[in-house]
C-alpha positions as CSV (number, residue, x, y, z in Angstrom):
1,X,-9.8,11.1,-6.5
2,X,-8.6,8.6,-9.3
3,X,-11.1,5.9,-10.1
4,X,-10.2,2.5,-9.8
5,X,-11.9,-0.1,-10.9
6,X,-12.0,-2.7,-8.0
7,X,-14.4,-5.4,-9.8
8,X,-11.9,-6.7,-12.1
9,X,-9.5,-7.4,-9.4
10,X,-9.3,-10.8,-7.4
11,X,-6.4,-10.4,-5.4
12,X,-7.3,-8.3,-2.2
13,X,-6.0,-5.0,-2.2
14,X,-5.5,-2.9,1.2
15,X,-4.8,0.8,1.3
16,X,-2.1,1.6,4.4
17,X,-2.9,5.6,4.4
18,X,-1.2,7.9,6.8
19,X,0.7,11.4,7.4
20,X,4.4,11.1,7.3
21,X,6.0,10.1,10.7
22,X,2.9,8.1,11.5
23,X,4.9,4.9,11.4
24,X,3.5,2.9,8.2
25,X,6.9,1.3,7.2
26,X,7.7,0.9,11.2
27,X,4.4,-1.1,11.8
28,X,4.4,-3.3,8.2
29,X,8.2,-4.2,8.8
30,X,6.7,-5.3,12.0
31,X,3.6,-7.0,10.8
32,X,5.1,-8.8,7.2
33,X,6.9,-11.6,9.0
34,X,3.9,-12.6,10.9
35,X,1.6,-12.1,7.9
36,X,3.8,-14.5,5.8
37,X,3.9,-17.1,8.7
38,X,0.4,-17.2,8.8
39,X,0.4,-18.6,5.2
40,X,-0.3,-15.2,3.1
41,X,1.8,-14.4,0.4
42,X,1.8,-10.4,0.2
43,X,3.1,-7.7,-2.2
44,X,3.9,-4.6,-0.9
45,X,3.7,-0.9,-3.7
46,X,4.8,2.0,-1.8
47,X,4.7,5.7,-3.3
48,X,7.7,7.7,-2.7
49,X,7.2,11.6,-3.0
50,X,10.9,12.2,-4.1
51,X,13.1,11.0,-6.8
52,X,14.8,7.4,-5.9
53,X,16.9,5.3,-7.3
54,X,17.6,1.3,-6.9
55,X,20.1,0.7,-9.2
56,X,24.1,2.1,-8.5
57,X,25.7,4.1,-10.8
58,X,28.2,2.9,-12.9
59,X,26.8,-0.7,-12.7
60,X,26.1,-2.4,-16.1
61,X,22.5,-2.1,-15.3
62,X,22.6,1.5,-14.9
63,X,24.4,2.6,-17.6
64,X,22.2,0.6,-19.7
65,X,19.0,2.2,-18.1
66,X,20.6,5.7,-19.0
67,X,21.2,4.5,-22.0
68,X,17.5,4.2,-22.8
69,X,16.6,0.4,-22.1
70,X,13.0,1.0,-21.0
71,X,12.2,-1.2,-19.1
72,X,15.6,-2.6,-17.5
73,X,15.4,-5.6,-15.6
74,X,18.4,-7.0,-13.8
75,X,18.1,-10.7,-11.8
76,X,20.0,-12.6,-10.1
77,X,19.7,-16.4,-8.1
78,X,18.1,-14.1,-5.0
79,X,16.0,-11.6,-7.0
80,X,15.6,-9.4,-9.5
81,X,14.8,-5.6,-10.1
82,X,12.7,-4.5,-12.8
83,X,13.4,-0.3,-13.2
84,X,11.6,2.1,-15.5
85,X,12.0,5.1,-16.3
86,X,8.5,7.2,-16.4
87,X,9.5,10.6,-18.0
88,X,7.3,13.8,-17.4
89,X,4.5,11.2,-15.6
90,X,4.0,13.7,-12.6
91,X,2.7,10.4,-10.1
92,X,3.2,6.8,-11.0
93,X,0.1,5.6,-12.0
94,X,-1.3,2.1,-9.4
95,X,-3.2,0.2,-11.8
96,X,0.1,0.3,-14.2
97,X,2.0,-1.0,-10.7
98,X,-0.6,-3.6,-9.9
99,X,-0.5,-4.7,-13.3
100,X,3.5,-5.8,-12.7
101,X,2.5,-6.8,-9.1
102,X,-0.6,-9.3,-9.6
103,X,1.1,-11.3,-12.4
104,X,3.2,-12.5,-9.5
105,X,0.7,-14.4,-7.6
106,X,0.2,-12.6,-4.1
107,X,-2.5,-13.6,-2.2
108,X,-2.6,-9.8,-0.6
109,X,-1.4,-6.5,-1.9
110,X,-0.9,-3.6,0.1
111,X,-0.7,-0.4,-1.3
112,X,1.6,2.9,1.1
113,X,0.7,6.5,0.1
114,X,-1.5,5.8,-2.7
115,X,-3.9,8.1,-0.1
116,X,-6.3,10.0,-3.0
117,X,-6.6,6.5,-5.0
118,X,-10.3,4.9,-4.3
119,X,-9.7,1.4,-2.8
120,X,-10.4,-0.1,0.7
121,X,-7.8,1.7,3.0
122,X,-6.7,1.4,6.7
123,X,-5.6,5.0,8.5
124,X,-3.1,4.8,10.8
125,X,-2.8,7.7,12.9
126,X,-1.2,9.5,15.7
127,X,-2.6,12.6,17.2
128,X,0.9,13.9,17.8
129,X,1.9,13.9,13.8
130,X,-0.3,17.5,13.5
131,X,-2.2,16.8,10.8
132,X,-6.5,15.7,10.3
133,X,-7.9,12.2,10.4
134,X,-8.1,11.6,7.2
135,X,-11.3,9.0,7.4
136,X,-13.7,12.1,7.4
137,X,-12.6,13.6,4.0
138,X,-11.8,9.9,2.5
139,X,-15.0,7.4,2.3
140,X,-13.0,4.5,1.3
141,X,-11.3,4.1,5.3
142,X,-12.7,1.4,6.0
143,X,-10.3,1.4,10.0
144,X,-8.4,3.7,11.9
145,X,-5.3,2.3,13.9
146,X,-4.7,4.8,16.5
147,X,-3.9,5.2,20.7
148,X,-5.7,8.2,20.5
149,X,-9.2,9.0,21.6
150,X,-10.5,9.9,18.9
151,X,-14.0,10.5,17.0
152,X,-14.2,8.6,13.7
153,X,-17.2,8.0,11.0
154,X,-19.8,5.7,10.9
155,X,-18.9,2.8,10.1
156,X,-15.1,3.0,10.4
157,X,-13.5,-0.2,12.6
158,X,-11.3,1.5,15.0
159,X,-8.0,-0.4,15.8
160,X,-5.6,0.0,18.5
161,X,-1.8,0.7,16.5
162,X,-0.5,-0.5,19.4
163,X,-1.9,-3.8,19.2
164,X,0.0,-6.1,16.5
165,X,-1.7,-9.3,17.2
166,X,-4.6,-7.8,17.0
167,X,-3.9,-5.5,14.0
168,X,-2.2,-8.9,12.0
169,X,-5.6,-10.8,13.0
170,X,-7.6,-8.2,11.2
171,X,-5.2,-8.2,8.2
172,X,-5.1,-12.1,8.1
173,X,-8.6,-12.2,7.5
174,X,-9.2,-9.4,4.8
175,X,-8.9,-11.0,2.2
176,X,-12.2,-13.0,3.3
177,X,-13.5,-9.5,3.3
178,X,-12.5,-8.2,0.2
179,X,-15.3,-8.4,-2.4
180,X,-17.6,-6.9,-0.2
181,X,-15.4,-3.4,1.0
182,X,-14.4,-3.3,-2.7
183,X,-18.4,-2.7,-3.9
184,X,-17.8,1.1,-2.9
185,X,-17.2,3.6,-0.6
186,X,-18.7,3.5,2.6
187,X,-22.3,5.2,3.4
188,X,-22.5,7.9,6.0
């Protein structure tokens, strides 16, 4: 696993780990507007395991981008895009990403996909995806969001994913938590 230095960082930082099809994007598109009505302020960095792109080709943006403008940063009066090309980088690198994020203010930032990266996560997970429970191989789960009856480590919170006012009071009040889940991985 990449190291990542937690102690440095005030901002509260939440790992959403899961397999594909598990529903992450389905349950935070659910969850932000709550989240922000309760007062928090959160950033959102999610890994995509193919090639993207935001920006529309032929746009004056793009063809500058192609053109080598590194980084190219387009706004407008609703919001702005800041795209960079990262050139035989084979995953983007989070603490580069946090770096952009945490300049910004938020008062929570959580982190889709980023699964192998050592920071406080919460599994979400569904029996019927196939695939483990990751909170066995990866100390740093520090919940499991599930329906399913399953076993889980020592120390893990189990959630029901089912449950959104339960799940958003839980988020609501991690960033009181923070400091302490960031000392380290969890003991077994």
């Amino acid at each position: 696993m990449t190291q990542l230095t937690l102690s440095d960082i005030d901002t509260p930082l939440l790992g959403i780990a899961a397999w594909s099809g598990t529903g992450k994007t389905t349950l935070l598109e659910a969850l932000l507007p709550a989240l922000r009505s309760s007062g928090l302020n959160v950033a959102v960095i999610k890994h995509a395991h193919h090639d993207f792109d935001v920006d529309v080709p032929g746009k004056d943006s793009h063809r500058l981008r192609t053109a080598g403008a590194a980084p190219m940063l387009v706004a407008s009066g609703k919001r702005f895009a800041l795209m960079m090309e990262t050139p035989g980088q084979e995953e983007p690198c989070l603490l580069t990403l946090l770096d952009q994020v945490l300049m910004l203010g938020p008062d929570l930032v959580l982190i889709e996909g980023f699964k192998q990266w050592s920071l406080p996560k919460l599994e979400l997970y569904r029996e019927a995806v196939g695939k483990s429970l990751r909170a066995f191989e990866d100390p740093w789960v520090r919940a499991v969001a599930t329906t399913d009856e399953v076993a889980l480590p020592q120390g893990v919170e189990r959630l029901n994913l089912d449950d959104h006012a339960a799940l958003l009071d839980w988020l609501v009040a991690w960033p009181s938590r923070w400091h302490a889940m960031a000392q380290g991985p969890r003991h077994e």
